[in-house]
C-alpha positions in Angstrom: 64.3 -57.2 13.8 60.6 -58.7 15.1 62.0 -62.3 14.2 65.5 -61.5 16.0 63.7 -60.7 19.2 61.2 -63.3 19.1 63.5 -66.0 18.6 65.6 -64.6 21.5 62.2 -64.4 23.8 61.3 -68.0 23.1 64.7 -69.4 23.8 64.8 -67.7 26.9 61.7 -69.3 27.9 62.4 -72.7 27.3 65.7 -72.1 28.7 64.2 -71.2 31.8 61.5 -73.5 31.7 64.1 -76.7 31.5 66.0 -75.0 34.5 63.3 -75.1 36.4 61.8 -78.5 35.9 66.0 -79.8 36.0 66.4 -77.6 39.3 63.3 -79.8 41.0 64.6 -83.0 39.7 67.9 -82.8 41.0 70.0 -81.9 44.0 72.8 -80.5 41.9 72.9 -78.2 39.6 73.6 -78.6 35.8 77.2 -77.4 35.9 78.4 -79.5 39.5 76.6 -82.9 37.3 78.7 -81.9 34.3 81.7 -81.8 36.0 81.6 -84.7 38.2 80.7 -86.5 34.7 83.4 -85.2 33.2 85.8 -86.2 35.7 84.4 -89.7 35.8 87.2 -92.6 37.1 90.5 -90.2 36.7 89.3 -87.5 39.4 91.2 -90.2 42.0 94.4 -89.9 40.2 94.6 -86.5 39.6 95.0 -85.3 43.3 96.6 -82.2 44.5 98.2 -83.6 47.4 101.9 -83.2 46.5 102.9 -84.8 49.7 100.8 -87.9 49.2 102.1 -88.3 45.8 106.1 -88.6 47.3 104.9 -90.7 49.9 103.8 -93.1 47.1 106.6 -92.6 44.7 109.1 -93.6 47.7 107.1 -95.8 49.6 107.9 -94.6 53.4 
């Protein structure tokens, strides 16, 4: 049970310790640079906009 615990405590401190030095390094947090990384070239083409998309399709 020691080991369990231990193991638990250090991971929680070099989890925190990399989100600290990561959260002075960058403007945006981990999650917001995932995603926009994630999203990459396609985030233009997958738009919401269902107006802008008939617009397109018919051309007026």
């Amino acid at each position: 049970m020691f080991k369990f615990l231990l193991i638990i405590a250090l991971g929680i401190a070099i989890g925190y310790r990399y989100g600290w030095n990561d959260a002075h390094e960058n403007e945006k947090n981990v999650a917001e640079r995932l995603l926009d990384r994630i999203g990459g070239d396609n985030k233009g083409m997958m738009s919401s906009d269902a107006d802008a998309t008939t617009r397109a399709v018919v051309g007026k």
